[in-house]
Gaussian input, Z-matrix of N, CA and C with variables (Angstrom, degrees):
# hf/3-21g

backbone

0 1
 N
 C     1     B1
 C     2     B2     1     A1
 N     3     B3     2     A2     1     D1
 C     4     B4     3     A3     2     D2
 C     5     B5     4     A4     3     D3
 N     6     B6     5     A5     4     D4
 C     7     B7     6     A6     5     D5
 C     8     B8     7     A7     6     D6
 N     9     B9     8     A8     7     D7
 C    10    B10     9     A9     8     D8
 C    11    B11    10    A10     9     D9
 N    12    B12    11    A11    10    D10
 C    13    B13    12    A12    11    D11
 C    14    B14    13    A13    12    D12
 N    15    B15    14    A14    13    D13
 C    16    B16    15    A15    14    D14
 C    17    B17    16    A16    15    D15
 N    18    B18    17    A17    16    D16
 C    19    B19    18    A18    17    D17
 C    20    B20    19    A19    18    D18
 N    21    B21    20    A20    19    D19
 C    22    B22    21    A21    20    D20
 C    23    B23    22    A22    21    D21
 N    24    B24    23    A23    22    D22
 C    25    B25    24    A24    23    D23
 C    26    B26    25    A25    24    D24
 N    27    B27    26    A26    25    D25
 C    28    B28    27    A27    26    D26
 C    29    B29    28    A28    27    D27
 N    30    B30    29    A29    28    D28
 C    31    B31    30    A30    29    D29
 C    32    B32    31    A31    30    D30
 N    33    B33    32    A32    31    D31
 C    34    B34    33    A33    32    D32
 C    35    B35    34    A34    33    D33
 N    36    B36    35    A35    34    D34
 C    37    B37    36    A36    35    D35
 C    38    B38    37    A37    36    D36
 N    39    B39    38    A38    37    D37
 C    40    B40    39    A39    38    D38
 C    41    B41    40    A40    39    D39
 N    42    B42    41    A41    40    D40
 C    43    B43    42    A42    41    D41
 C    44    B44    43    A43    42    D42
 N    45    B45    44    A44    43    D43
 C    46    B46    45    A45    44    D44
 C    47    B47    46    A46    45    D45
 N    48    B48    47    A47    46    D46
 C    49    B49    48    A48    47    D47
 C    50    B50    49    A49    48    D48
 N    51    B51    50    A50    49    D49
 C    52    B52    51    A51    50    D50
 C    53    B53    52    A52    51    D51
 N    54    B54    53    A53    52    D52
 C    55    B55    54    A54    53    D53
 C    56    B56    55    A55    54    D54
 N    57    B57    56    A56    55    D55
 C    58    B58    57    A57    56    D56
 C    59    B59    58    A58    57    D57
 N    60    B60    59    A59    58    D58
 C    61    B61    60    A60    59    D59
 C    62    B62    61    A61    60    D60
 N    63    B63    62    A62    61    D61
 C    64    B64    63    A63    62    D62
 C    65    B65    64    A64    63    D63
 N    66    B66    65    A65    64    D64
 C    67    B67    66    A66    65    D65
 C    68    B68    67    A67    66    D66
 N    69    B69    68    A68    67    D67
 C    70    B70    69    A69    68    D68
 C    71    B71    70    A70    69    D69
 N    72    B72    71    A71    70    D70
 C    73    B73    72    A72    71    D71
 C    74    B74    73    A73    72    D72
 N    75    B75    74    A74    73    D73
 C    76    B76    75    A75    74    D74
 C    77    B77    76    A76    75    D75
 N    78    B78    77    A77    76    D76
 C    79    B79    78    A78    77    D77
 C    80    B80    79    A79    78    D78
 N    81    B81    80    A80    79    D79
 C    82    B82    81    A81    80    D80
 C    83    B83    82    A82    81    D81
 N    84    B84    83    A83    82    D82
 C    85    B85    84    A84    83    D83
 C    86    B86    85    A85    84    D84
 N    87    B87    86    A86    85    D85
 C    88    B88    87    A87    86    D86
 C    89    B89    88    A88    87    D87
 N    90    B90    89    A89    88    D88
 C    91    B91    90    A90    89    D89
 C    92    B92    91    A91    90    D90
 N    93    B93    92    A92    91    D91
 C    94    B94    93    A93    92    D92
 C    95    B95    94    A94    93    D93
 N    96    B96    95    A95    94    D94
 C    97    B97    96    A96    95    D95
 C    98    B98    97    A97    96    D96
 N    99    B99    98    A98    97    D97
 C   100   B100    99    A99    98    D98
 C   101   B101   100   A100    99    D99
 N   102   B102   101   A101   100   D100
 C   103   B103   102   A102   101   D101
 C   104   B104   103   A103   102   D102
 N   105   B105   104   A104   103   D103
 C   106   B106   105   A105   104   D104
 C   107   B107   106   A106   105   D105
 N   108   B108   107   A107   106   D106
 C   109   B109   108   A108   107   D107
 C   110   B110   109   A109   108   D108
 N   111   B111   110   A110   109   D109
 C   112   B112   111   A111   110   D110
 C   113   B113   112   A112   111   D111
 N   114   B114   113   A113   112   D112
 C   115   B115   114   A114   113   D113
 C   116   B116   115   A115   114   D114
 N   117   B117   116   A116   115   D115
 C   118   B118   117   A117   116   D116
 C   119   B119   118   A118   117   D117
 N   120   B120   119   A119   118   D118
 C   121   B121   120   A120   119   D119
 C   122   B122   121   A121   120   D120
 N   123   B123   122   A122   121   D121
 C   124   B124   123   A123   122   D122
 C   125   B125   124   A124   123   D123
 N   126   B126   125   A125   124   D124
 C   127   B127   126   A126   125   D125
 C   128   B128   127   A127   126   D126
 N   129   B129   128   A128   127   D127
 C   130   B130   129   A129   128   D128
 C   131   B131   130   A130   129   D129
 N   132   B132   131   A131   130   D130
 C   133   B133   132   A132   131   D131
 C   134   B134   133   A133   132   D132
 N   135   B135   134   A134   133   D133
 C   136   B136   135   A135   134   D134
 C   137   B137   136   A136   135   D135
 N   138   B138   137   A137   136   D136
 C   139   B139   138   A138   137   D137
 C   140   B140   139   A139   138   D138
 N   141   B141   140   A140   139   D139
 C   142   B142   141   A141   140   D140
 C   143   B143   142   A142   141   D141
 N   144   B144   143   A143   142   D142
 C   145   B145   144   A144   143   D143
 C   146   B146   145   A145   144   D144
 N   147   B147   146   A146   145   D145
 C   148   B148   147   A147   146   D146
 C   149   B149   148   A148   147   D147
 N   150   B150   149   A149   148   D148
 C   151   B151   150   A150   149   D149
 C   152   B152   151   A151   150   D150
 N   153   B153   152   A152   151   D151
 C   154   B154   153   A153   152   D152
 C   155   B155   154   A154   153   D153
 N   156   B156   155   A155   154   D154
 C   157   B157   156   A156   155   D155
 C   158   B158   157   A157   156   D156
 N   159   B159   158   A158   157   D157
 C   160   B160   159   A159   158   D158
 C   161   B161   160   A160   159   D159
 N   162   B162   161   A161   160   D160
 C   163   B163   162   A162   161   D161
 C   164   B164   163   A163   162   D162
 N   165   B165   164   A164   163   D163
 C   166   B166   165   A165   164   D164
 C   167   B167   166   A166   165   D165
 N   168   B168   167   A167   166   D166
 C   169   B169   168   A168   167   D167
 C   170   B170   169   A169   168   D168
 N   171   B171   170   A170   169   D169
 C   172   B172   171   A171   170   D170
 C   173   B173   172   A172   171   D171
 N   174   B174   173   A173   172   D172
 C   175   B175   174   A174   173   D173
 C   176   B176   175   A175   174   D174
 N   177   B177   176   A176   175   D175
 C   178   B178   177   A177   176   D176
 C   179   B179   178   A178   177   D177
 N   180   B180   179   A179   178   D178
 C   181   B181   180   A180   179   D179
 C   182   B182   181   A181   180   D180
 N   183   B183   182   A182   181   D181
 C   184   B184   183   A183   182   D182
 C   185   B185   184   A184   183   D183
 N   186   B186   185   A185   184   D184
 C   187   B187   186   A186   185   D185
 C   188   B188   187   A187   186   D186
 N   189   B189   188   A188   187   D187
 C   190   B190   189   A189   188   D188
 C   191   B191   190   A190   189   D189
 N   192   B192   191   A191   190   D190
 C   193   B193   192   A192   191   D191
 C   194   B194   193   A193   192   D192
 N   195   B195   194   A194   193   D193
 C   196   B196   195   A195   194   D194
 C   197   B197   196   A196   195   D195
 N   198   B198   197   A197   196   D196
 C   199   B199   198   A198   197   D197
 C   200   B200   199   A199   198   D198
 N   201   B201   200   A200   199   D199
 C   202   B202   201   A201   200   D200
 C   203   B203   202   A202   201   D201
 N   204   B204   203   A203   202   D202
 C   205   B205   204   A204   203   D203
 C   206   B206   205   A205   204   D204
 N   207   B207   206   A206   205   D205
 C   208   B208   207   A207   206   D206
 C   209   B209   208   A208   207   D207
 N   210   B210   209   A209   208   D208
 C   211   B211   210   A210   209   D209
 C   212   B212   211   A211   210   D210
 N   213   B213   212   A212   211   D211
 C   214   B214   213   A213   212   D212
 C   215   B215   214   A214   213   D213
 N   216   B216   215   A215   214   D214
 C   217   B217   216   A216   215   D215
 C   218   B218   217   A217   216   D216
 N   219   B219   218   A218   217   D217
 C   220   B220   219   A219   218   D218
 C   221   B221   220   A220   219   D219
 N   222   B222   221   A221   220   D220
 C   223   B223   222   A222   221   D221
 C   224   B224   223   A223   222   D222
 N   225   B225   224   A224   223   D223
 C   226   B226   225   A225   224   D224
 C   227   B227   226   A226   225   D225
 N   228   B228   227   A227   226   D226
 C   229   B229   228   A228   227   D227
 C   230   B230   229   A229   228   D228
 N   231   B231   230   A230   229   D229
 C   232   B232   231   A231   230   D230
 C   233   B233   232   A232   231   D231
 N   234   B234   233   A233   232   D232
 C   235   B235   234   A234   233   D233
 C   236   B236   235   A235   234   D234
 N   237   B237   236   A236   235   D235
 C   238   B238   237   A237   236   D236
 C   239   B239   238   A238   237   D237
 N   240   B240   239   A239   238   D238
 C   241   B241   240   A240   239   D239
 C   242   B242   241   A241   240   D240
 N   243   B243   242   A242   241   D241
 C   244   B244   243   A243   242   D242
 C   245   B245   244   A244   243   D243
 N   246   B246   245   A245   244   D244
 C   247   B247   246   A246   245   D245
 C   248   B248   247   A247   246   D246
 N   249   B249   248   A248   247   D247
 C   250   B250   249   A249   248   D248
 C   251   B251   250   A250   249   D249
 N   252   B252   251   A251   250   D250
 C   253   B253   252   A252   251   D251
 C   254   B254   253   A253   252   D252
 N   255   B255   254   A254   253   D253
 C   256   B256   255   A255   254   D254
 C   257   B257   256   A256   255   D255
 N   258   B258   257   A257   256   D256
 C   259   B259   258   A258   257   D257
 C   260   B260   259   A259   258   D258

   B1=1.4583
   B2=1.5250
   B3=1.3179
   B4=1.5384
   B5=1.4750
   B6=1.1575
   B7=1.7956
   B8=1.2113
   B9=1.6452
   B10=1.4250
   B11=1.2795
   B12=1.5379
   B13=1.2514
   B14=1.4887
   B15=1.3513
   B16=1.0780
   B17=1.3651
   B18=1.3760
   B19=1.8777
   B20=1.3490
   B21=1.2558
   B22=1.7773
   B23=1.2354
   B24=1.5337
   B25=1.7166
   B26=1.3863
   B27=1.2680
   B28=2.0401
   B29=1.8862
   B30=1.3128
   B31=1.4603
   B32=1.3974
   B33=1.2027
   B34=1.7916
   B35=1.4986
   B36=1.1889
   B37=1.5654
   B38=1.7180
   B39=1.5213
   B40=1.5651
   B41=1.2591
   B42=1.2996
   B43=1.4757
   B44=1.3106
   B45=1.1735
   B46=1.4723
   B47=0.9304
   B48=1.4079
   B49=1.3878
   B50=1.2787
   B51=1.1652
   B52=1.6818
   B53=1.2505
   B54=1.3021
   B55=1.7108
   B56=1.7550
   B57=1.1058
   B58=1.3716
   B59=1.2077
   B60=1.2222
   B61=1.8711
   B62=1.8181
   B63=1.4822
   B64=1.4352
   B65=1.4418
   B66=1.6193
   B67=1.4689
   B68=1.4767
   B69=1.2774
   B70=1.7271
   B71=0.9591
   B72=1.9850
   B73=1.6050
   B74=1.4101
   B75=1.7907
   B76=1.4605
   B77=1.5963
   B78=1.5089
   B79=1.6978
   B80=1.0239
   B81=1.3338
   B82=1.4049
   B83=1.4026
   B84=1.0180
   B85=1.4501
   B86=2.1180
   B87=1.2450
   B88=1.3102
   B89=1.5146
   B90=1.7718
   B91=0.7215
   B92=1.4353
   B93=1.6241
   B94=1.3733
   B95=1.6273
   B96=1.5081
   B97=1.0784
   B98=1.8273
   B99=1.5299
   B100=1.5515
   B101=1.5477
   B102=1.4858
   B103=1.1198
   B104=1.4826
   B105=1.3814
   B106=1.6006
   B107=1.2863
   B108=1.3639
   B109=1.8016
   B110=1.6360
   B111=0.9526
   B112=1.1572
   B113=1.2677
   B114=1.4070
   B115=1.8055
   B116=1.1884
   B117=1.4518
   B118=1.8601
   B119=1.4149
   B120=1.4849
   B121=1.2468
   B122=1.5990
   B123=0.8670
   B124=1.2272
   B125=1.3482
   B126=1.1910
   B127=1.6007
   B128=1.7701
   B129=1.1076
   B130=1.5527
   B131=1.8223
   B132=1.5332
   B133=1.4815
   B134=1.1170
   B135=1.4463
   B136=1.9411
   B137=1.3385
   B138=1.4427
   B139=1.8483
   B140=1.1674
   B141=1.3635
   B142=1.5770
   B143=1.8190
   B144=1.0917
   B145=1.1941
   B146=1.3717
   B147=1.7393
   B148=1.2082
   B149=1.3631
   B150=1.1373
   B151=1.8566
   B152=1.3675
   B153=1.4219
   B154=1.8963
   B155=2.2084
   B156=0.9583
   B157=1.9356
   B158=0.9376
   B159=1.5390
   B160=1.4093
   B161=1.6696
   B162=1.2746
   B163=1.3847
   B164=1.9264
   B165=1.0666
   B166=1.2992
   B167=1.6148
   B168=1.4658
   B169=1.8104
   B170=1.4058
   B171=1.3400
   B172=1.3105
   B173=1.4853
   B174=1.7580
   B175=1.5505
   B176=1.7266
   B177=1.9630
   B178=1.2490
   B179=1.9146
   B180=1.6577
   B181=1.7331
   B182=1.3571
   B183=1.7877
   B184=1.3593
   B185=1.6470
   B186=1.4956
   B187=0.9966
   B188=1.8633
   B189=1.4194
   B190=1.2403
   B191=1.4182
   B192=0.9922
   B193=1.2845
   B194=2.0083
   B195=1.5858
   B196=1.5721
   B197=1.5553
   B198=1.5446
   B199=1.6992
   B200=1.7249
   B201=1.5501
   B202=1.5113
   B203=1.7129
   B204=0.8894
   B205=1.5657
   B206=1.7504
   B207=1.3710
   B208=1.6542
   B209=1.6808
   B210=1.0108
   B211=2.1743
   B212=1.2159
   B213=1.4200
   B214=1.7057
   B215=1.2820
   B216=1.2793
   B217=1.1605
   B218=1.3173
   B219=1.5556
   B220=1.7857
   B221=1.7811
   B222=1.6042
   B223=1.8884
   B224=1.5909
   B225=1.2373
   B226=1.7278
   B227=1.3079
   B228=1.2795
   B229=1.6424
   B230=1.2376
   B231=1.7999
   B232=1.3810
   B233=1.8078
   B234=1.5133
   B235=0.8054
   B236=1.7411
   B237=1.0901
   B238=1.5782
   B239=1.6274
   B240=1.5865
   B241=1.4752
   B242=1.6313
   B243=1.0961
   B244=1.9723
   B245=1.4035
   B246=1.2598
   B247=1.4620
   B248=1.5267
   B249=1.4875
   B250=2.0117
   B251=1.9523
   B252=1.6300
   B253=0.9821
   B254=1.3898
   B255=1.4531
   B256=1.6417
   B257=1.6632
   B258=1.5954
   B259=1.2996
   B260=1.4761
   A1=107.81
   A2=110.00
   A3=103.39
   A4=144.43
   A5=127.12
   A6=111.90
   A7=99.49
   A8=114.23
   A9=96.50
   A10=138.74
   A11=105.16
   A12=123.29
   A13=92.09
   A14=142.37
   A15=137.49
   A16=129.02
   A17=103.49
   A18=111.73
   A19=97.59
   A20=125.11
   A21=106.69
   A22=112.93
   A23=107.38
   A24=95.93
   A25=125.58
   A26=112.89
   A27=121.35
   A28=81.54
   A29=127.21
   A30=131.88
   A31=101.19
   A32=99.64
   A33=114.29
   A34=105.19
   A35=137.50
   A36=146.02
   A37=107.34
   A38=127.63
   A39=100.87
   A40=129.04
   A41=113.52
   A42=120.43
   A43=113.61
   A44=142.03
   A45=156.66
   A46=119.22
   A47=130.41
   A48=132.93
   A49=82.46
   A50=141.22
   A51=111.58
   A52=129.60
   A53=127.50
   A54=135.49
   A55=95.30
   A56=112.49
   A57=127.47
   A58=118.21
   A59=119.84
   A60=130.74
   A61=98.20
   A62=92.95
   A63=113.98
   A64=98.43
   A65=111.95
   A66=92.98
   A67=116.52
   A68=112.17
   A69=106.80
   A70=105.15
   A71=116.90
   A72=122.29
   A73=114.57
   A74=127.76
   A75=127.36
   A76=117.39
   A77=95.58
   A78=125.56
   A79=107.15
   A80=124.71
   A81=161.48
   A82=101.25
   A83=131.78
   A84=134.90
   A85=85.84
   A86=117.35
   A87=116.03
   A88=117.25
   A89=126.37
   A90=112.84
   A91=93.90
   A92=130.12
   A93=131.57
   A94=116.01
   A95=108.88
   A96=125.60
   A97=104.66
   A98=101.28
   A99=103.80
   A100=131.48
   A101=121.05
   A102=136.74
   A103=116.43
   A104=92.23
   A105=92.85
   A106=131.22
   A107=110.30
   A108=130.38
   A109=78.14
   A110=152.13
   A111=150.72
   A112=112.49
   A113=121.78
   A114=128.69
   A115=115.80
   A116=116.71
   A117=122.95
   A118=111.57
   A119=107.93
   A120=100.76
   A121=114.48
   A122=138.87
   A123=149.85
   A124=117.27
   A125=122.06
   A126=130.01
   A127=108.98
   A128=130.85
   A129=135.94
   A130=90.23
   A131=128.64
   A132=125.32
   A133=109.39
   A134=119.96
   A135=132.24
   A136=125.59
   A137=93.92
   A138=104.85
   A139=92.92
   A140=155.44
   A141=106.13
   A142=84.00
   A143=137.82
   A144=142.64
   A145=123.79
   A146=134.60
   A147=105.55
   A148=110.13
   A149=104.10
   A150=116.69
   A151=118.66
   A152=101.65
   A153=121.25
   A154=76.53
   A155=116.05
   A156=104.12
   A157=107.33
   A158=129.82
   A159=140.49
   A160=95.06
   A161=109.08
   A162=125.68
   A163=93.64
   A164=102.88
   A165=100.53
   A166=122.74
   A167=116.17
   A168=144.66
   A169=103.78
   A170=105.74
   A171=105.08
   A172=136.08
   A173=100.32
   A174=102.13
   A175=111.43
   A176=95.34
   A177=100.82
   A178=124.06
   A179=89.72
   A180=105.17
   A181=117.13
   A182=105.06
   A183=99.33
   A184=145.26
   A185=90.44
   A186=124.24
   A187=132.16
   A188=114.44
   A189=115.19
   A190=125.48
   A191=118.79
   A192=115.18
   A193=104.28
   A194=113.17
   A195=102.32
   A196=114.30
   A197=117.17
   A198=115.16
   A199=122.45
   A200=93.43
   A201=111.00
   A202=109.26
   A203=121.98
   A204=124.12
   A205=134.84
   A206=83.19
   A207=98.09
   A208=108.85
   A209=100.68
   A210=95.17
   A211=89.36
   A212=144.65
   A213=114.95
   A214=108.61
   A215=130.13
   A216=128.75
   A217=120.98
   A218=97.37
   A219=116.58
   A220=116.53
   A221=83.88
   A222=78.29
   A223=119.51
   A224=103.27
   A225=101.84
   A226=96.17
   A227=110.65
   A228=116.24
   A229=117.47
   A230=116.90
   A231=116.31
   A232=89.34
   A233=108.29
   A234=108.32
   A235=117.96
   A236=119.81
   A237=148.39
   A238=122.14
   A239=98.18
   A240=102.61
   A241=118.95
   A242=120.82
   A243=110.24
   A244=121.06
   A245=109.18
   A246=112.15
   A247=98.46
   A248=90.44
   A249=104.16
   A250=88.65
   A251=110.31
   A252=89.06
   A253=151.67
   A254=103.17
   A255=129.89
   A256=93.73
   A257=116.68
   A258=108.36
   A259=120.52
   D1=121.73
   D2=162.83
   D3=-73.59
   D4=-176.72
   D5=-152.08
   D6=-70.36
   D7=-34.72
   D8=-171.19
   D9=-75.37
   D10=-15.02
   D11=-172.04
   D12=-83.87
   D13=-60.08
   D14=170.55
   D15=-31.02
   D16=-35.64
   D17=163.42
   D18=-65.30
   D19=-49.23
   D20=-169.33
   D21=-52.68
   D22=-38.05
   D23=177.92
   D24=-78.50
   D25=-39.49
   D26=160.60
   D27=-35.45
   D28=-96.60
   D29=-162.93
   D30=-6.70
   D31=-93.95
   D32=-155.35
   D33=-89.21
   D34=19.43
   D35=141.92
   D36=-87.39
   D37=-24.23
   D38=-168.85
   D39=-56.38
   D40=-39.33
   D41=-166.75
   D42=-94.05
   D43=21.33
   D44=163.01
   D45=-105.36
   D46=-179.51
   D47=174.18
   D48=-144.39
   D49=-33.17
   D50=153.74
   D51=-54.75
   D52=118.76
   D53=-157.53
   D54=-108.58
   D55=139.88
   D56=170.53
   D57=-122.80
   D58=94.73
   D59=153.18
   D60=-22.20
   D61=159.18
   D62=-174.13
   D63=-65.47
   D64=-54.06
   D65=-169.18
   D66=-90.08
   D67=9.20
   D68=158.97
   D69=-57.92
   D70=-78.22
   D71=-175.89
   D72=-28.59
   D73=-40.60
   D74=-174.67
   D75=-53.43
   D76=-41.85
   D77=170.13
   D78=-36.47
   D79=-73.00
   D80=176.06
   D81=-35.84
   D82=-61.26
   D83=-139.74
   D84=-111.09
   D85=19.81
   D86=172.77
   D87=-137.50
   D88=-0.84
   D89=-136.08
   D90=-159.63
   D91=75.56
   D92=-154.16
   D93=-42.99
   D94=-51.75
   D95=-160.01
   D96=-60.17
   D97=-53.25
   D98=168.16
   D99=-58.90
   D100=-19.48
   D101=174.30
   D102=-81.22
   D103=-20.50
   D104=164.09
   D105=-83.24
   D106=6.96
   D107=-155.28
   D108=-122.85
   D109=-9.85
   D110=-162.44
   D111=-169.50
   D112=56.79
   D113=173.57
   D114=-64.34
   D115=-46.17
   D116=171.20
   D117=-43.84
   D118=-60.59
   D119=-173.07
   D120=-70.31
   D121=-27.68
   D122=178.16
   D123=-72.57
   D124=-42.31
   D125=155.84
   D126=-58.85
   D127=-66.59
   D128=-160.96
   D129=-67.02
   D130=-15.49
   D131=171.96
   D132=-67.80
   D133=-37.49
   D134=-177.87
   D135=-113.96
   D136=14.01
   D137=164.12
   D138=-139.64
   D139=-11.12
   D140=-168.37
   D141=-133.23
   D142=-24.73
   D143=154.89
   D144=-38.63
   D145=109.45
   D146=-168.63
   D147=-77.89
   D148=177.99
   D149=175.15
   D150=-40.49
   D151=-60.18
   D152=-154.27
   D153=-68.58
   D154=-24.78
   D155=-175.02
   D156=-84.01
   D157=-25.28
   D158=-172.33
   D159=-63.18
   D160=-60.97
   D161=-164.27
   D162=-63.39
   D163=-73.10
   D164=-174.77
   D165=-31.27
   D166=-50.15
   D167=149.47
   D168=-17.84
   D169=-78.71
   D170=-175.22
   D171=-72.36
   D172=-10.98
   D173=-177.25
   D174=-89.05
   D175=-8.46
   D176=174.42
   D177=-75.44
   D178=-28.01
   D179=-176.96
   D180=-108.68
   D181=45.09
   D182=-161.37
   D183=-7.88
   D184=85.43
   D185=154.38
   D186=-112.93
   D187=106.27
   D188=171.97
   D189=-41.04
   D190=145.69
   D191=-154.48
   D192=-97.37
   D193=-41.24
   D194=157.88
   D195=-47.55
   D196=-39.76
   D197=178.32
   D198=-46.29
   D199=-44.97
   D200=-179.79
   D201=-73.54
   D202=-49.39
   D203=154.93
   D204=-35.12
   D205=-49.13
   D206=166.51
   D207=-78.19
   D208=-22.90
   D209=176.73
   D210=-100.08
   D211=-17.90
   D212=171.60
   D213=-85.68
   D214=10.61
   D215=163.42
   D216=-89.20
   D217=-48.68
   D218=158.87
   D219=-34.16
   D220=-54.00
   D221=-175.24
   D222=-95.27
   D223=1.51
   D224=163.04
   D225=-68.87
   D226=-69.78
   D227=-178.17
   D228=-8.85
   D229=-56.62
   D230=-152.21
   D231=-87.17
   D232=-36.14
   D233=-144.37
   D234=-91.57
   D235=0.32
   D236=-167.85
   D237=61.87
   D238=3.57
   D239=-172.73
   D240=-89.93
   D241=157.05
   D242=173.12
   D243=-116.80
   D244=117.30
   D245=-171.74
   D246=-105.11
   D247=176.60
   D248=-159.28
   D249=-77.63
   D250=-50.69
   D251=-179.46
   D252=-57.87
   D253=-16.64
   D254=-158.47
   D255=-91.07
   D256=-9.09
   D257=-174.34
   D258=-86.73

């Protein structure tokens, strides 16, 4: 795994002690119902993560990147928060 992707997980793994593998978080970031089992992490992926890693993240766990856009919109939605991507 490269550094950057590895920062995504330092990111949205610090404050838990539940740890999420890359392709959990990918899970996560595709899959409403599971993202709701894991909102922290899934939120600190679309706020504290920059963009250009987001993109990078997802082109690593194939995930399309309009797909990932359309669920950060999804999970602001559920979630009341606004991320750069969802905008």
């Amino acid at each position: 795994m490269n550094t950057h992707l590895a920062s995504v997980l330092t990111t949205v793994n610090a404050p838990y002690s539940d740890q999420l593998d890359g392709a959990a978080l990918a899970h996560c970031l595709a899959d409403l119902d599971l993202a709701k089992q894991h909102p922290g992490h899934v939120s600190a992926f679309f706020s504290e993560v920059p963009l250009a890693q987001q993109v990078e993240f997802a082109a690593a766990h194939d995930l399309a990147v309009p797909a990932l856009k359309a669920f950060a919109v999804e999970f602001s939605a559920w979630s009341g928060e606004s991320y750069p991507l969802a905008a």
